[in-house]
C-alpha positions as CSV (number, residue, x, y, z in Angstrom):
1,X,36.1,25.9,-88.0
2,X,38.5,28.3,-86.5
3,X,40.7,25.4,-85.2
4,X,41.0,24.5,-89.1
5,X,41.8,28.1,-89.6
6,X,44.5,28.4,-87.9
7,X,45.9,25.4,-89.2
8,X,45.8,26.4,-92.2
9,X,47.1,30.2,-91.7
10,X,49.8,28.3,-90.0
11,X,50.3,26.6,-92.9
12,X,50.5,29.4,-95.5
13,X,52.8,31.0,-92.7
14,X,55.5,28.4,-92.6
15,X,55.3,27.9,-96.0
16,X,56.3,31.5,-96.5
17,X,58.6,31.2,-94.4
18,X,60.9,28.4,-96.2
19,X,59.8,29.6,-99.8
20,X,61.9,33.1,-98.5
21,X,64.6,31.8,-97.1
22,X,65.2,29.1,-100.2
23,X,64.8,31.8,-102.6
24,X,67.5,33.9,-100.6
25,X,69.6,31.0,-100.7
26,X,69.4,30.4,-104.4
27,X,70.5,33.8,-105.6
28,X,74.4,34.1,-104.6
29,X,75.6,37.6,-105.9
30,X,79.1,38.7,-105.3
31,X,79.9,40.0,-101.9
32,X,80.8,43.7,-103.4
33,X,79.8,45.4,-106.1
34,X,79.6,49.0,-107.7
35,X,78.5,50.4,-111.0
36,X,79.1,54.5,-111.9
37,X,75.8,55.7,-112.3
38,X,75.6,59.2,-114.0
39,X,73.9,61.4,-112.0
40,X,70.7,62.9,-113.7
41,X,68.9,66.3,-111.4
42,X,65.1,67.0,-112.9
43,X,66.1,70.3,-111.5
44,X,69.1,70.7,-113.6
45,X,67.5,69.0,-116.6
46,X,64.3,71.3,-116.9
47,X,66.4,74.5,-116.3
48,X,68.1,73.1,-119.6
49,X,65.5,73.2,-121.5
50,X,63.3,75.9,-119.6
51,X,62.4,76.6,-115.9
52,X,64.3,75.3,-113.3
53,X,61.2,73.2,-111.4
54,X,61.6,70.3,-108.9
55,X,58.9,67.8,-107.8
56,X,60.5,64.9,-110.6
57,X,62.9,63.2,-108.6
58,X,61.5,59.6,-109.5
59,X,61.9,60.4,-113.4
60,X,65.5,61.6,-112.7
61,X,66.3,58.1,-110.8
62,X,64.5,56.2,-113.6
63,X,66.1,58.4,-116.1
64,X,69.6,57.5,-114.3
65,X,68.8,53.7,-114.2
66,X,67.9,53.8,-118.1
67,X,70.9,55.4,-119.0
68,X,72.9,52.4,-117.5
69,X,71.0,51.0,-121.0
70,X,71.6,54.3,-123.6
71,X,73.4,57.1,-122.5
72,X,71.6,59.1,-125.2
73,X,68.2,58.5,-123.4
74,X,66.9,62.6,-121.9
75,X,65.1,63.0,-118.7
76,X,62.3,65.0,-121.0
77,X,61.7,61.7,-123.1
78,X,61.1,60.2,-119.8
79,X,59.1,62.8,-118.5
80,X,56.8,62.6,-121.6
81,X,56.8,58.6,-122.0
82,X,54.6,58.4,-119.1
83,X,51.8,59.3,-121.5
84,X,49.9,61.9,-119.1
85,X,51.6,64.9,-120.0
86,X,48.6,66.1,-121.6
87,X,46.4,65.2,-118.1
88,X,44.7,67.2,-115.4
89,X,43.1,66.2,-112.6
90,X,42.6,66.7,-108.6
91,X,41.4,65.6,-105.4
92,X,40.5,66.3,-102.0
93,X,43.4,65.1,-99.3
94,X,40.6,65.4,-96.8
95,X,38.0,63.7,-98.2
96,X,35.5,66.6,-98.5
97,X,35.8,70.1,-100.6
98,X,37.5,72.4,-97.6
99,X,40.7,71.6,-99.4
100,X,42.2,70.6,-103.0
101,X,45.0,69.5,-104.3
102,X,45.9,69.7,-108.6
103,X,48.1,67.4,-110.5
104,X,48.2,64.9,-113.1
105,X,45.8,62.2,-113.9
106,X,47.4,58.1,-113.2
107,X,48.7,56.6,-111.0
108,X,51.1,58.9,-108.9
109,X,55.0,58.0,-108.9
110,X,53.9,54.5,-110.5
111,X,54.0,55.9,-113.9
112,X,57.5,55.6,-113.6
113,X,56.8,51.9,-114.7
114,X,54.6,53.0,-117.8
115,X,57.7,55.1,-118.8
116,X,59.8,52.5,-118.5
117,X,57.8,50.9,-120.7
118,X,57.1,53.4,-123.3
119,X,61.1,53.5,-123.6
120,X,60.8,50.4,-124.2
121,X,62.0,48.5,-121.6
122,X,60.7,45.9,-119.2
123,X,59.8,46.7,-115.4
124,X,60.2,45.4,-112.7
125,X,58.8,45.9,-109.1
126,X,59.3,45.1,-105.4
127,X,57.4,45.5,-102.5
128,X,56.2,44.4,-99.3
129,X,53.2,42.7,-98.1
130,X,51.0,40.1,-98.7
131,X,50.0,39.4,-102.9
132,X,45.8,39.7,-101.4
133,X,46.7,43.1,-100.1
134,X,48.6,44.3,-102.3
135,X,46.6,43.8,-105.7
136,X,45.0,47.6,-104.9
137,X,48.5,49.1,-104.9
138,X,49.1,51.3,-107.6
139,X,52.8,49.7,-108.7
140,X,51.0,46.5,-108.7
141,X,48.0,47.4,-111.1
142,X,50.4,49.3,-113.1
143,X,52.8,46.3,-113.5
144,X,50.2,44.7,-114.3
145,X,48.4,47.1,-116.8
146,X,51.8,46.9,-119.0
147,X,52.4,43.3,-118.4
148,X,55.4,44.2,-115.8
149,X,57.1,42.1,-113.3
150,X,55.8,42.9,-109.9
151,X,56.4,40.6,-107.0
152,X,55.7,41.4,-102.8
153,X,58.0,39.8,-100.3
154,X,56.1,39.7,-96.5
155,X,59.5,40.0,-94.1
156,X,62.7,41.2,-95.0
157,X,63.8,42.7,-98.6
158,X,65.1,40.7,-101.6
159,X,68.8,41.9,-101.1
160,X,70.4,39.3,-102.0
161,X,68.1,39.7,-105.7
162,X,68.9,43.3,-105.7
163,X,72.7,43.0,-105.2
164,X,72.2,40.0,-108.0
165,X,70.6,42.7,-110.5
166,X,73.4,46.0,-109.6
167,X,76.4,43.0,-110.3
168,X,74.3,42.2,-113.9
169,X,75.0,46.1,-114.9
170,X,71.2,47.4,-113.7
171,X,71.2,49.9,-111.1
172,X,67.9,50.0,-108.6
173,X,65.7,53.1,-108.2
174,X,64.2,53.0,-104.5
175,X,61.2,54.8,-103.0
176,X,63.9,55.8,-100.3
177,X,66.8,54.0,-98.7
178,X,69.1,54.2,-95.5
179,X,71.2,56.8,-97.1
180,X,68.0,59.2,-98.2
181,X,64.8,59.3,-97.3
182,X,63.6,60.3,-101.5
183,X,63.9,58.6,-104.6
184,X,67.6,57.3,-105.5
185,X,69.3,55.5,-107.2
186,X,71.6,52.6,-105.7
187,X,74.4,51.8,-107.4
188,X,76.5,49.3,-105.4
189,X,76.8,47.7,-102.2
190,X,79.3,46.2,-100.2
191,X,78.6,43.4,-97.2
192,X,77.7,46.6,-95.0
193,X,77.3,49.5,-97.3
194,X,75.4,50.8,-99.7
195,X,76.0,53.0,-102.9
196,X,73.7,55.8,-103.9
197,X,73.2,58.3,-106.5
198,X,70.3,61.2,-105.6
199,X,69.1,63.6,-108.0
200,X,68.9,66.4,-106.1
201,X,71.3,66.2,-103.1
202,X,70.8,70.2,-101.9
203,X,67.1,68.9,-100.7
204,X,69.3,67.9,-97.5
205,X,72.0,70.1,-97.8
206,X,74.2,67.7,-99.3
207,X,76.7,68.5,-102.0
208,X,77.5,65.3,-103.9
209,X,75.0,63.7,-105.5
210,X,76.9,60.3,-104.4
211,X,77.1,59.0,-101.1
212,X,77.4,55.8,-98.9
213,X,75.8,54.7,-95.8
214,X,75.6,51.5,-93.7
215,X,73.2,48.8,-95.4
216,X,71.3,48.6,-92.2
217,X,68.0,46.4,-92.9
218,X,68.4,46.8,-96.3
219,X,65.6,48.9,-99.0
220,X,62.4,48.7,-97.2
221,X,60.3,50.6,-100.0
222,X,59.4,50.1,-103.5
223,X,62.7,49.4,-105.4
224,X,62.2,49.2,-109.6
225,X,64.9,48.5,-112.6
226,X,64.5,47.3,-115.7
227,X,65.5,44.7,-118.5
228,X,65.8,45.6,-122.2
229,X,63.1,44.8,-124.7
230,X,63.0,46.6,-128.1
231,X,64.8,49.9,-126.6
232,X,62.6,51.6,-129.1
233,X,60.1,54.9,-128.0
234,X,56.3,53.6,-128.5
235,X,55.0,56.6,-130.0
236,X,52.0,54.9,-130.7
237,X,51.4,54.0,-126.9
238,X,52.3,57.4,-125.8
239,X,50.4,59.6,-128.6
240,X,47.5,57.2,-127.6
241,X,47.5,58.4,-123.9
242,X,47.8,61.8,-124.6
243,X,45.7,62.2,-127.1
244,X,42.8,60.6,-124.4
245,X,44.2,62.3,-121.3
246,X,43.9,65.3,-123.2
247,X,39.9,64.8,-123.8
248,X,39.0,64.9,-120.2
249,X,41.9,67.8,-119.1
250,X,39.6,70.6,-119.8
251,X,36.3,69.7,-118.0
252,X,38.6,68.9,-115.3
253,X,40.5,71.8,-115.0
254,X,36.6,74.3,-115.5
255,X,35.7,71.8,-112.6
256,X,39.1,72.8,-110.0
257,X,38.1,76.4,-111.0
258,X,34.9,76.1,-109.9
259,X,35.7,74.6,-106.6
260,X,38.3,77.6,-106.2
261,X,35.0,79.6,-106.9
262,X,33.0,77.7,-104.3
263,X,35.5,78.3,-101.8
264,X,37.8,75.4,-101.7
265,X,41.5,76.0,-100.1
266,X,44.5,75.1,-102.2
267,X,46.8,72.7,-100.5
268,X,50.1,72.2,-101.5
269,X,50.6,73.8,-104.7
270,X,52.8,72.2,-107.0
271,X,51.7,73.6,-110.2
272,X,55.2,73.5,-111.5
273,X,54.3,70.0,-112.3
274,X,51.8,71.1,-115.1
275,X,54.1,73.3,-116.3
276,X,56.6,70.9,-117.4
277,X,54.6,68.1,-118.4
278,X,53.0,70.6,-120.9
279,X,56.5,72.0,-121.8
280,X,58.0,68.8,-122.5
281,X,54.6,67.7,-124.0
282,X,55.1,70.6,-127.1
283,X,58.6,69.8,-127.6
284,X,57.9,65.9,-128.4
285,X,55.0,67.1,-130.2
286,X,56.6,69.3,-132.3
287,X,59.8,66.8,-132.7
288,X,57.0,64.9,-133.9
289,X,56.2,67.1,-136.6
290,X,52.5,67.8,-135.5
291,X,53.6,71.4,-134.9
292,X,50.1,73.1,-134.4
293,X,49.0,71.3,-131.4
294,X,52.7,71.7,-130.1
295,X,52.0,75.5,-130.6
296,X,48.6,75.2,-128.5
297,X,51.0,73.0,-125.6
298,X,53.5,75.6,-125.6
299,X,50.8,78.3,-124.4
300,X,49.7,76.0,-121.9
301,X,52.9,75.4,-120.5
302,X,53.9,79.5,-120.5
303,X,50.4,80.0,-118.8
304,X,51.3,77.4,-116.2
305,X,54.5,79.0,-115.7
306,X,52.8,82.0,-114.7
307,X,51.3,79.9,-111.8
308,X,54.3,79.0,-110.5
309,X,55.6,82.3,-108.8
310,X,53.1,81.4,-106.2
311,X,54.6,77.9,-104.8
312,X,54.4,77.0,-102.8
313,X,52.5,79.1,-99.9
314,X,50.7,81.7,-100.9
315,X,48.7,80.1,-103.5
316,X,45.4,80.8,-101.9
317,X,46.4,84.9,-101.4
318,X,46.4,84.7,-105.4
319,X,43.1,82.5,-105.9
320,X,41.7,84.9,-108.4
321,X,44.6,84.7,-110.5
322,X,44.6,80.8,-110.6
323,X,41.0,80.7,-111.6
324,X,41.6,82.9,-114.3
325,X,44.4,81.3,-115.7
326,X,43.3,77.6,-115.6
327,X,40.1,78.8,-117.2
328,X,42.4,80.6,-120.3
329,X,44.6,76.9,-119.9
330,X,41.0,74.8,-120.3
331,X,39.7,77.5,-123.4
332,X,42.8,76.9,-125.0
333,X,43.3,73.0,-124.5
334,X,39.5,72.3,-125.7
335,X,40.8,74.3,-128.9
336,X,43.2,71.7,-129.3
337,X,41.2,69.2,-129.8
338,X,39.5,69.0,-133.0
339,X,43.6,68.6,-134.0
340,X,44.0,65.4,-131.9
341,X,41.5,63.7,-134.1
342,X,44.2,64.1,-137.0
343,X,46.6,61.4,-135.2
């Protein structure tokens, strides 16, 4: 039995193997190529509108890839098409209660691909490992969930697919590539180099956003675009996911409270998350014309705001105050909900 085993892994192996290397061969994109990606920074772009908060660098890469589509297209819209700005939730990084850590509910930086969608646009995803593996990943079951495009490669990265997509007039977002070690957006390449746009280049004490480095083994983390479809917000998908994310965010936030209460430790506060996510949430709800609830978001989001004087480390010196407040943030979001019934 094991002898037929290993055959047969041996098989699958090979067969890998020459299924990569033909596919490589197939795809011939031109040897250089470089679009001019306009820079988007999440912090510039909530300043804009209100406080100048970080922590969105994935929505300004994906808001910088879209715009290769529609100029006219606003990291906020982006921010809000993921359909959880209404959310709350938490965990425990440690597996027990001695520490928490707040957020929103989904599935991390792979909403960028529900946004994406929401815009409406087709994603697609790339990522390594084996299909079996990978079907727990979040980008996967997201790509999924939205009928994306998400394919795993086991050895080196599609570049010769990427550089095949940037010369078609689609820039990449990348979970990090040789030139930075956060979201970006690449732009171009040449045989050795590669093109990059970041959305905040002072988090490394850079000054221009663009910059170049040598391709070395080429994107090694999740890289996403995507393809037009109706271009079209789906207001219908996105009211939809707020109006349920919003059911569960008060019991969830009286529940973080009480774990404050029982003693838990906050760990890397990044409440300034919330605070936009409701922001932007009452301006598209009140662009919407369902002005009452945006009232009740905009209270939210200036209560959050209070919060976030204490980012990131001395959170737990102010744990009185953070009960407080999320418990006046879950009163006033269960108000709200007798109006989501309306939509």
């Amino acid at each position: 039995m094991k002898k037929y085993s290993l055959v047969f892994i041996t098989i699958i192996f090979a067969a890998g193997i020459y299924l990569f290397f033909f596919s490589q061969k197939r795809i011939i994109p031109p040897e250089e190529y470089r679009l001019n990606v306009t820079p988007v920074s999440d912090l510039n772009e909530s300043e804009k509108l209100g406080k100048r908060v970080g922590g969105h660098c994935y929505l300004a890469s994906t808001t910088m890839m879209l715009k290769s589509f529609d100029p006219a297209i606003e990291f906020w819209q982006v921010v809000v098409a993921r359909g959880n700005a209404t959310s709350f939730s938490f965990h425990f990084p440690k597996g027990n209660e001695s520490e928490i850590k707040e957020g929103l509910a989904g599935k991390g930086t792979a909403m960028a691909l529900k946004a994406i969608k929401n815009m409406g646009y087709q994603p697609h995803v790339r990522l390594q490992g084996l299909p079996i593996v990978n079907k727990n990943n979040w980008w996967v079951q997201m790509a999924a969930e939205i009928g994306g495009d998400a394919k795993t490669y086991w050895f080196a990265p599609p570049m010769n697919e990427y550089k095949s997509v940037i010369a078609s007039g689609i820039p990449l977002v990348a979970a990090g590539s040789p030139c930075w070690q956060d979201y970006n957006v690449i732009e171009g390449y040449t045989k050795d180099e590669l093109f990059v746009v970041v959305p905040d280049p002072d988090d490394q004490d850079k000054i221009d956003p663009k910059m170049s480095c040598p391709i070395g083994v080429g994107l090694q983390f999740e890289v996403f675009w995507a393809t037009p479809q109706d271009k079209q917000l789906h207001h219908s998908e996105i009211f939809t996911d707020m109006k349920s994310y919003a059911q569960e965010a008060p019991d969830k936030m009286l529940m973080y409270a009480n774990y404050l209460e029982k003693g838990s430790s906050i760990v890397n506060f990044e409440i300034e998350r919330l605070y936009l996510a409701r922001f932007f949430a009452a301006k598209y709800l009140e662009e919407s014309g369902h002005k009452e609830l945006a009232g009740g978001y905009k209270k939210s989001a200036a209560l959050f705001e209070e919060l976030t004087q204490f980012v990131p480390s001395d959170a737990n010196a102010h744990k009185e105050k953070i009960i407080k407040t999320i418990k006046e943030i879950a009163d006033n979001e269960e108000s709200l909900l007798s109006k989501w019934q309306t939509l």
